[in-house]
C-alpha positions as CSV (number, residue, x, y, z in Angstrom):
1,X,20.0,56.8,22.6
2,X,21.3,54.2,25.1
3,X,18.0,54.6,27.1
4,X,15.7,53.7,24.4
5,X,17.3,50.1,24.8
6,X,15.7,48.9,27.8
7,X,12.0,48.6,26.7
8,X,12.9,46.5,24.2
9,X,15.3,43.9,26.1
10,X,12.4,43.9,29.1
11,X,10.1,42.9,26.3
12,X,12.3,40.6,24.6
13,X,13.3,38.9,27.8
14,X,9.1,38.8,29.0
15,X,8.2,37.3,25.8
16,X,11.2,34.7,26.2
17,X,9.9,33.4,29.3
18,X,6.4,33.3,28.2
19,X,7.7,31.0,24.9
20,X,9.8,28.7,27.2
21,X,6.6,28.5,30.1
22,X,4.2,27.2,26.6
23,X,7.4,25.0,25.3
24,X,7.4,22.9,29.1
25,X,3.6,22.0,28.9
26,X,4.2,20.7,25.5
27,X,4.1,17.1,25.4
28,X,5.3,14.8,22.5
29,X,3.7,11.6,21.3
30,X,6.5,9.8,20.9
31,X,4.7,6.6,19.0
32,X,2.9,8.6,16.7
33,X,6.3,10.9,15.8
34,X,8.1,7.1,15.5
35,X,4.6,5.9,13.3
36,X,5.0,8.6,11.0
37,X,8.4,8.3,10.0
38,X,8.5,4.6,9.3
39,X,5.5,5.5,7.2
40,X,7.3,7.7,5.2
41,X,10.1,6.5,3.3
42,X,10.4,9.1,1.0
43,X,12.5,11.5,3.3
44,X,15.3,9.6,2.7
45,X,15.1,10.4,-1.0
46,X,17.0,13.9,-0.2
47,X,20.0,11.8,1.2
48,X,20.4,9.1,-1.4
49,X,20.6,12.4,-3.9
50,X,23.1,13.6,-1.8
51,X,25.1,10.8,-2.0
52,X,24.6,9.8,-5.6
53,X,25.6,13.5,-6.4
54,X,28.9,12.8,-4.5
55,X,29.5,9.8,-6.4
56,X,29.3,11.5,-9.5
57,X,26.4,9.3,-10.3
58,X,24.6,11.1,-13.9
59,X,21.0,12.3,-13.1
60,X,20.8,11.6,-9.7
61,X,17.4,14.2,-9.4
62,X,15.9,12.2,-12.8
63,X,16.5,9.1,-11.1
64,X,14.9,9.6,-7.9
65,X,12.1,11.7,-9.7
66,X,10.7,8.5,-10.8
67,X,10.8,6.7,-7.5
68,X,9.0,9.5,-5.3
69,X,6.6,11.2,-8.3
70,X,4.1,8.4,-7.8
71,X,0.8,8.5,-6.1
72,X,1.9,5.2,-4.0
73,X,3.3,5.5,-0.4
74,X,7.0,4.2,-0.8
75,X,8.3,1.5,1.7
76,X,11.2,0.4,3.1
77,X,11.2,-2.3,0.3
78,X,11.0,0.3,-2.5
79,X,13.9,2.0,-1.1
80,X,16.1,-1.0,-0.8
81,X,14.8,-2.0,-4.7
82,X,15.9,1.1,-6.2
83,X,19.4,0.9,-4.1
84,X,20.0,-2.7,-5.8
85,X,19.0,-1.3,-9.0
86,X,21.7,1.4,-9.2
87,X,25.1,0.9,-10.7
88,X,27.4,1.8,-7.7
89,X,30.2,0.5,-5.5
90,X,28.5,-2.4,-2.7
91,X,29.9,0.0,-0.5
92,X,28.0,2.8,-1.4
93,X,24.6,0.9,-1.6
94,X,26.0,-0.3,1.9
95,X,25.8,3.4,2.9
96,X,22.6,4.5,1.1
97,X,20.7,1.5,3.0
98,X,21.8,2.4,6.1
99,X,19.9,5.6,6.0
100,X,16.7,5.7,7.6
101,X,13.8,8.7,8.5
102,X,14.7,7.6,12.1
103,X,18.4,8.4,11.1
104,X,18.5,11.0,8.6
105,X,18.8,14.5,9.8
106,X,19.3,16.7,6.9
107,X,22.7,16.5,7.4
108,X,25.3,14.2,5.0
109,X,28.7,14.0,6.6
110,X,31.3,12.3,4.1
């Protein structure tokens, strides 16, 4: 049995090298990876939820729902608007602003 397990390691371990050779000649576009997030506000939506959930806030899916269901690109300003607008702690909108696609990693640590 234990000699069927070579093949498959030498082809794994081929095919690894092969992936990380491709993954060196890749070359990122910084300024268009930094263009596209600040175009696109709405990322941050996930993370306000997050936080609104952990606040206890009521609805916090409804209330973003009618931020980010539009046919209009959201901005930085839209964001900020909708922060003032809720009814939480200056502290928490504190938080929620400082959130940013640059920032936000999928990841809320409280």
């Amino acid at each position: 049995m234990l000699r069927n397990i070579g093949v498959p390691l030498a082809h794994s371990l081929i095919a690894y090298n092969a992936l990380l050779r491709g993954l060196n000649k890749l070359i990122l576009n910084d300024k268009k990876i930094n263009d596209d997030l600040e175009n696109n506000w709405a990322v941050v939506s996930e993370a306000i939820q997050t936080i609104l959930r952990r606040e206890a806030y009521p609805d916090p899916y409804e209330v973003l729902k009618e931020l980010t269901r539009t046919n209009e690109e959201i901005t930085l300003d839209d964001i900020h608007n909708f922060i003032d607008s809720l009814t939480v702690t200056d502290a928490v909108k504190s938080e929620l602003k400082s959130i940013t696609p640059h920032n936000y990693r999928g990841i809320i640590e409280f």
